[in-house]
C-alpha positions in Angstrom: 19.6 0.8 33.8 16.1 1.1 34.4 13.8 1.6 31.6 10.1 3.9 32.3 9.2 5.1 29.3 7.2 2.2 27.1 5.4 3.2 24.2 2.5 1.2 23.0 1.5 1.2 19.4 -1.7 0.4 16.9 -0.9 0.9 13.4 -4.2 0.9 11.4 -4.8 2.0 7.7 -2.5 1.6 3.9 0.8 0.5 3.0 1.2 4.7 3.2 0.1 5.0 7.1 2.4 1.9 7.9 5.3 4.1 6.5 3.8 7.0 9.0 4.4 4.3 12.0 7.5 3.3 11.0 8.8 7.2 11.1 7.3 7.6 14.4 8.7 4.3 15.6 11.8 5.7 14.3 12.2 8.5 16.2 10.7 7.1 19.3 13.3 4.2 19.2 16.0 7.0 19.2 15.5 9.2 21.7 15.2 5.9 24.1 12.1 4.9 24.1 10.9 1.4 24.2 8.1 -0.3 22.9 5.7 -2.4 24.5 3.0 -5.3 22.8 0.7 -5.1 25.3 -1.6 -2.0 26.9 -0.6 -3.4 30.3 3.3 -2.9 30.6 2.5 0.6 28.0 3.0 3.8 30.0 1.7 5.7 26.6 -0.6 4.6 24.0 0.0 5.6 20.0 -3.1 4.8 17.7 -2.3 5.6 14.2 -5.7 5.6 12.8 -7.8 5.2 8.9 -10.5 7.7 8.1 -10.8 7.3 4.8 -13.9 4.6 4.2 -16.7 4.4 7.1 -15.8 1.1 7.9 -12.1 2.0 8.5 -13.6 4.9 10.4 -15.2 2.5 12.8 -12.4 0.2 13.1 -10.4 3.3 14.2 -12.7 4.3 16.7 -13.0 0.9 18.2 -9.3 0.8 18.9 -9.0 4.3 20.3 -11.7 3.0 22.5 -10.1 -0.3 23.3 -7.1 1.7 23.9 -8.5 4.2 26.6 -10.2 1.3 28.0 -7.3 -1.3 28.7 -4.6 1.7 28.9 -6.1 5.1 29.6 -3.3 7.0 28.2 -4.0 7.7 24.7 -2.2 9.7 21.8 -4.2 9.9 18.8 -2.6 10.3 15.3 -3.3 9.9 11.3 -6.2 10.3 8.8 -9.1 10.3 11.3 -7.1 12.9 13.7 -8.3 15.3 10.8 -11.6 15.0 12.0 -10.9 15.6 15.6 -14.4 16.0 16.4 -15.4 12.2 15.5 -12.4 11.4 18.0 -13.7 13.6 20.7 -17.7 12.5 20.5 -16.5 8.8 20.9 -13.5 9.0 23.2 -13.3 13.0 24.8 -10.3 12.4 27.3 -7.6 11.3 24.6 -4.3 12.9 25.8 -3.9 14.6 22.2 -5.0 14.1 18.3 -2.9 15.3 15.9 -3.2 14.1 12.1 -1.7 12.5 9.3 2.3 12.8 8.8 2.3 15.0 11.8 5.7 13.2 13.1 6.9 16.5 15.1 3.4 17.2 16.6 3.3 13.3 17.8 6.6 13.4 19.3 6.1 16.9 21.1 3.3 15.1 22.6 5.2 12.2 23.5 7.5 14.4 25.2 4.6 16.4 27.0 2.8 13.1 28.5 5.8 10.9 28.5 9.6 12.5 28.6 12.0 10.1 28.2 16.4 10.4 28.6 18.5 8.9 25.4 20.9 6.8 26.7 23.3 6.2 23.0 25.0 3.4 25.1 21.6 1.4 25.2 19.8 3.2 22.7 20.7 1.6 19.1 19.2 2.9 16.3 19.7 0.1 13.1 20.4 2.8 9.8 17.4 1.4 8.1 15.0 2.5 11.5 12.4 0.9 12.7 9.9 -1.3 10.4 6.9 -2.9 10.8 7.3 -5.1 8.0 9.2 -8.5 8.0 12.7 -8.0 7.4 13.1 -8.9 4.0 10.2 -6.5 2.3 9.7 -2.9 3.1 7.9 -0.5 1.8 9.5 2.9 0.0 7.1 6.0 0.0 8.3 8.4 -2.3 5.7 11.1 -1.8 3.0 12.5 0.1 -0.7 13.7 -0.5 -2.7 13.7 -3.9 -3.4 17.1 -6.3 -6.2 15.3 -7.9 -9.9 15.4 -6.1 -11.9 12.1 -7.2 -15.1 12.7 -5.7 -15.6 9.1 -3.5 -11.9 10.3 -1.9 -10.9 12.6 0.8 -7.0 12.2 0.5 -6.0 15.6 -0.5 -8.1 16.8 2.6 -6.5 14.6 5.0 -3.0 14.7 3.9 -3.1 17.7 1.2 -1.5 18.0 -2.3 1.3 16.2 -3.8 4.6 16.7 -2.1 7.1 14.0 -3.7 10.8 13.8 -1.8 13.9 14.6 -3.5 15.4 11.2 -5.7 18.6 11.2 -3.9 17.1 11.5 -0.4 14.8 8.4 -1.6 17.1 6.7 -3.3 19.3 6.7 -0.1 16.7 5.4 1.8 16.3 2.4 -0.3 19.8 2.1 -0.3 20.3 1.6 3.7 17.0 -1.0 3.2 18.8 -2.5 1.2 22.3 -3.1 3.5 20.1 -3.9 6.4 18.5 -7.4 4.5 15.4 -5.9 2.4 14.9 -7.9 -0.2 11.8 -6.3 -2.1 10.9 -2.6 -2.5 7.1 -1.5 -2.7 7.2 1.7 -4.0 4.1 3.5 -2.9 2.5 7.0 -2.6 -1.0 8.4 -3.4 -0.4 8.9 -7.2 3.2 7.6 -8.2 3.0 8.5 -11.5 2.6 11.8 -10.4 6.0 11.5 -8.7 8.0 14.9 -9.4 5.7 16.7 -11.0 5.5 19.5 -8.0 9.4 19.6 -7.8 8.8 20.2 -11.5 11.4 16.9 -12.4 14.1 18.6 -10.8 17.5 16.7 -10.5 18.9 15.5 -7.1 22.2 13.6 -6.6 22.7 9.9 -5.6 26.0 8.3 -5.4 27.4 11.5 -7.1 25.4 11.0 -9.9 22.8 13.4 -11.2 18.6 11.8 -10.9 16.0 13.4 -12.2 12.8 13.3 -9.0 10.7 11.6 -12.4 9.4 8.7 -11.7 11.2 6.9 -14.4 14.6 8.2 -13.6 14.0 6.5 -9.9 12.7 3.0 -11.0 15.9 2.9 -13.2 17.9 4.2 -10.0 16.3 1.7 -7.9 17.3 -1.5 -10.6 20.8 -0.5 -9.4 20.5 -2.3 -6.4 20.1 -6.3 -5.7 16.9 -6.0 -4.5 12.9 -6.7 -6.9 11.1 -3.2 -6.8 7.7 -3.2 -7.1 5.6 -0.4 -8.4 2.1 0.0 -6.7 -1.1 3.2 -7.4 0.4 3.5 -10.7 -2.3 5.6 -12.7 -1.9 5.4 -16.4 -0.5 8.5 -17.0 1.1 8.3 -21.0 5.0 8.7 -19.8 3.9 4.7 -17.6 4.6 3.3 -21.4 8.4 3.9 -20.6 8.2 1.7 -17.4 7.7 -1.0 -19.4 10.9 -1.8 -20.8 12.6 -1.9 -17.7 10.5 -4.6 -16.8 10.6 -6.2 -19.9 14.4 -6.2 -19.4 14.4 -7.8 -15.8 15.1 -4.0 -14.3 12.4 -4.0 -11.8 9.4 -6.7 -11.3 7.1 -6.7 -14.2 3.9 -5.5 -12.0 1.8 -2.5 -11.9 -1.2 -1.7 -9.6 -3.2 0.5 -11.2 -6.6 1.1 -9.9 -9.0 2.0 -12.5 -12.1 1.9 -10.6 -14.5 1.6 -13.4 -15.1 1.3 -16.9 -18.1 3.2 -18.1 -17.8 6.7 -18.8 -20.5 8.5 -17.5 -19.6 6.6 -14.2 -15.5 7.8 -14.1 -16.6 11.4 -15.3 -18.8 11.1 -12.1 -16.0 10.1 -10.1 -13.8 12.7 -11.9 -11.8 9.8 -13.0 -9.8 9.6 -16.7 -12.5 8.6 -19.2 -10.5 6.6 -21.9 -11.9 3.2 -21.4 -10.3 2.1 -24.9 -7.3 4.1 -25.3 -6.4 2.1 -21.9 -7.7 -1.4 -23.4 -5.0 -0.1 -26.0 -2.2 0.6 -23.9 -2.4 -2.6 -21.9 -2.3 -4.8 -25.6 0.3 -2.7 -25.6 2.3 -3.2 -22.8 1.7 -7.1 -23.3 3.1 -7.3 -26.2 6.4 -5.1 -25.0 6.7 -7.5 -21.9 4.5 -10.8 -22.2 5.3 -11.5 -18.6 3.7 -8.1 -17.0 1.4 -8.9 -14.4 -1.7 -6.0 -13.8 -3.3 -5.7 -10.7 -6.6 -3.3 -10.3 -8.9 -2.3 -8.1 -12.9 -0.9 -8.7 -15.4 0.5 -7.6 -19.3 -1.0 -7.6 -22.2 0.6 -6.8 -21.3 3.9 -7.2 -24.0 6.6 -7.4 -26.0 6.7 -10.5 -24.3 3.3 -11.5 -26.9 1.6 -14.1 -27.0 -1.7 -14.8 -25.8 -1.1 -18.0 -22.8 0.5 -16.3 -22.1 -2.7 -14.6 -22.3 -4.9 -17.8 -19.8 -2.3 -19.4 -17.3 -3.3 -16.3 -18.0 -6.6 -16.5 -17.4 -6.7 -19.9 -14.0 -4.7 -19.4 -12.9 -7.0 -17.2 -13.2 -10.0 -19.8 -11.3 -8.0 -22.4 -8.9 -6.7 -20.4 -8.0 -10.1 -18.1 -6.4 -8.4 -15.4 -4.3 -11.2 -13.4 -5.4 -9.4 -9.8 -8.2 -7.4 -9.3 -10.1 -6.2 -5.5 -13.1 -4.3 -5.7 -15.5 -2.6 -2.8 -18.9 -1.7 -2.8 -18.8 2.4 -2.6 -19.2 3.6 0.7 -20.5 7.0 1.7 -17.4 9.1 2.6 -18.1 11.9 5.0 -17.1 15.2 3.1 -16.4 13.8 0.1 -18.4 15.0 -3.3 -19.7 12.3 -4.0 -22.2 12.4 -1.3 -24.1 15.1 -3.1 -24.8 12.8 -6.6 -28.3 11.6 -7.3 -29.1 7.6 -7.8 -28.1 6.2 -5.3 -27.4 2.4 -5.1 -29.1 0.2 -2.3 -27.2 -1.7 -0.2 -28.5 -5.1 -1.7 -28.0 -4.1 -4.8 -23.9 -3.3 -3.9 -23.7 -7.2 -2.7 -25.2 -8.4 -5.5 -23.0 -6.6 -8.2 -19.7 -7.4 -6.0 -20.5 -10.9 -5.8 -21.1 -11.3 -9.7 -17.8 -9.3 -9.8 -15.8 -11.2 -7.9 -17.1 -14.1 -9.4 -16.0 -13.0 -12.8 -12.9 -12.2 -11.6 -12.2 -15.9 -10.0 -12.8 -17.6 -13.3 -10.1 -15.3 -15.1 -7.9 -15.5 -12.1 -8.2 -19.4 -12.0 -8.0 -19.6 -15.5 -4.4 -17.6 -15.7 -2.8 -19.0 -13.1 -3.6 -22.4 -14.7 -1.1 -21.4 -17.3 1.5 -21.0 -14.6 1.3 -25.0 -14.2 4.6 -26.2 -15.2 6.8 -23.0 -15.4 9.5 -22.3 -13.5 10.3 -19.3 -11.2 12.0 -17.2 -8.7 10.2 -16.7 -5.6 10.6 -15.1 -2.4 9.8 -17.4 0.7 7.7 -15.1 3.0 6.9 -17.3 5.9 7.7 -20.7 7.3 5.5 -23.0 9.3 4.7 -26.6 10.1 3.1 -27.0 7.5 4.0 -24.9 4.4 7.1 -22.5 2.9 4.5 -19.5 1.9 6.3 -17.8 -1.0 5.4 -15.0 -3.4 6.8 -14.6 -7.4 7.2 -11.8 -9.1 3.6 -11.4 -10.0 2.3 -11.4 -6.3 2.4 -8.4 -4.2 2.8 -9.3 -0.2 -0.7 -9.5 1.7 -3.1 -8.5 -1.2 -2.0 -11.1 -3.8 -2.0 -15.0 -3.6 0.6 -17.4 -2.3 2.9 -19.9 -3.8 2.6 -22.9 -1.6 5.8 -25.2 -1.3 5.7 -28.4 1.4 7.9 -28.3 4.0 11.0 -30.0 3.3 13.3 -28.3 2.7 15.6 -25.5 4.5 14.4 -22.5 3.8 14.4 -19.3 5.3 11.9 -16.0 5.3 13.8 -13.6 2.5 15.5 -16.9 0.5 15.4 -16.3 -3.2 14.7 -20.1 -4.8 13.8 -21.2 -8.0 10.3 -23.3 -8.4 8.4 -25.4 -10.7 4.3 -24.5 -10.4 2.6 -27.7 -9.8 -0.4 -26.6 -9.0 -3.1 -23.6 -9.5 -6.4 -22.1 -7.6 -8.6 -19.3 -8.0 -5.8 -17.3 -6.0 -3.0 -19.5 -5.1 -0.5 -21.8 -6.4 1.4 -24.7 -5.3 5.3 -25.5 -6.6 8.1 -27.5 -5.6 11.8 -26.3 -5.5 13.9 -27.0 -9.1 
């Protein structure tokens, strides 16, 4: 049977937007559709696009453009297609923008420009759907949108408040991950944390068992299964302190990615941010001391408005006293409608570089100084990728793509999704080196 309708598809943006692509990718795959990796053999293009800093907001624009250009046929979808406008100035005969999670609206386009027959005898739909992610991590979004309104962000306008999915229908999810050869859960949203709080905690069912929709309840769900579950935009809420024990007990990994975004006061209240600098020095002696092991990843903000130099000291000096083992950081970036825009003081451009190299730098020397102590331990990784050269693998305290690497030579037979145990060998500023025990 002859197959017309190919789909071509540019997935931009977060960990969030990927799971956006995947649902459309989904649903595309079963009602027939095929996809296509060039714009050539593509009867329909899908851009799923970031609008959230300006330089995502360019990068989107460029490959709507590219798009149009090489393809001509163009459906526009996610954060940017909020701001329709931008879209239209750049690139006016797009076949349609719709924007973020607007699955229905996508596909009714789809169907519009592009109708397509489901043949179920050619048409195979794997239970876990489609993923852009290698086959042995995916990533688990448990809800949508954010009720909090930071100043520098625009979330809640491009994807509205916080709308977290029943436990049972995300603990099935994980479940059919699972059976189809996931290996690692990333648990993301906008604010997990915040997970449950608009269903009001409410219980669902899983397996005929009652679960609260709380975000503890699911990460003890989610140990039930053979797989490492990672927790990612974890704000330090106080109810985090009873993650910690599961990950002190081998439950789910010992990681947390809670971006902080800076440490001086006036600076957070400016970004409507948590102001409790210490109380969170505190908490993360705290959490140490529950599970030596925990591994803390952050990210932060420099050059904000109004940011002194005094502020800066006060992060830098943060950052030695609270020795995070990852850290990213940007320089702020004008967001168009976001609050922010209307603060005095603002920072010049040189001024960002400056402070984000002496950042960074910082950062290297605890980073290189930490994973130094890895050098002769022994641990469980997850192989990633394997080349002519290398086994890339990841541990427990390395998220995939933002994180370092564990390095092993190639010699051994090893697959992409292998569990094996190591002995570090070697450190970097970001990376390590290990051979198999």
């Amino acid at each position: 049977m002859e197959r017309t309708a190919t789909i071509g598809f540019v997935s931009l943006g977060c960990p969030k937007a990927l799971v956006d692509s995947e649902r459309i990718l989904t649903q595309l795959r079963a009602e027939g559709y095929v996809t296509s990796a060039s714009y050539a053999e593509a009867d329909l293009v899908v851009v799923n696009t970031c609008g959230f800093i300006d330089a995502a907001v360019e990068e989107s624009l460029d490959a709507i453009a590219e798009a149009m250009q090489e393809n001509g046929r163009v459906i526009v979808t996610g954060c940017l297609g909020a701001k329709p406008e931008s879209i239209l100035q750049r690139c006016p005969n797009v076949l349609a923008i719709t924007g973020p999670q607007a699955y229905e609206e996508v596909m009714m386009h789809v169907h519009e420009y592009l109708p397509a027959p489901h043949d179920p005898f050619l048409d195979l739909l794997p239970p876990q759907g489609v993923k852009l992610t290698p086959r042995h991590y995916a990533y688990l979004k448990i809800s949508e949108g954010c009720s909090h309104r930071c100043s520098f962000c625009i979330i809640p306008t491009l994807r509205g408040d916080l709308v977290s999915r029943p436990a049972g229908e995300v603990l099935g999810e994980a479940e059919r991950l699972v059976e189809s050869g996931v290996r690692e859960l990333l648990v993301v949203s906008q604010d997990t944390s915040a997970y449950g709080v608009d269903l009001k905690y409410r219980t669902d069912f899983w397996r005929g068992r009652p679960v609260r929709s709380r975000i503890t309840e699911l990460a003890s769900s989610l140990a039930a299964l053979p797989v490492w579950v990672r927790l990612h935009y974890v704000y330090p809420y106080p109810h985090v302190d009873e993650l910690i024990p599961l990950m002190a007990d081998g439950a789910i990994l010992p990681y947390l990615d809670m971006p902080l975004q800076h440490a001086s006061l006036p600076l957070l209240r400016a970004m409507r941010r948590p102001a409790a600098t210490e109380k969170t020095l505190d908490r993360i002696s705290a959490w140490r001391r529950q599970c030596p092991e925990l591994t803390l990843r952050s990210t932060f903000i420099v050059g904000f408005p109004g940011e002194s130099e005094e502020d800066f000291e006060r992060l830098l000096l943060f950052l030695r006293e609270a020795r995070l083992d990852r850290v990213g950081a940007f320089a702020y970036s004008p967001v168009d409608g976001a609050a922010a825009n209307d603060l005095d003081g603002a920072i010049s451009q040189a001024v960002k570089q400056e402070r984000l190299a002496r950042f960074m730098a910082e950062q290297a020397d605890i980073s290189r100084s930490k994973l130094q102590k890895r050098v002769g331990q022994k641990v469980v990784v997850l192989v990633d990728e394997v080349n002519d050269r290398h086994v890339v693998a990841r541990g427990p305290w390395d998220a995939p793509e933002i994180d370092g690497n564990i390095l092993l030579s190639n010699e051994w037979d090893l697959q992409p999704g292998d569990f094996v145990e190591v002995r570090i060998t070697g450190a970097s500023e970001h990376d390590l080196t290990a051979e198999p025990v």
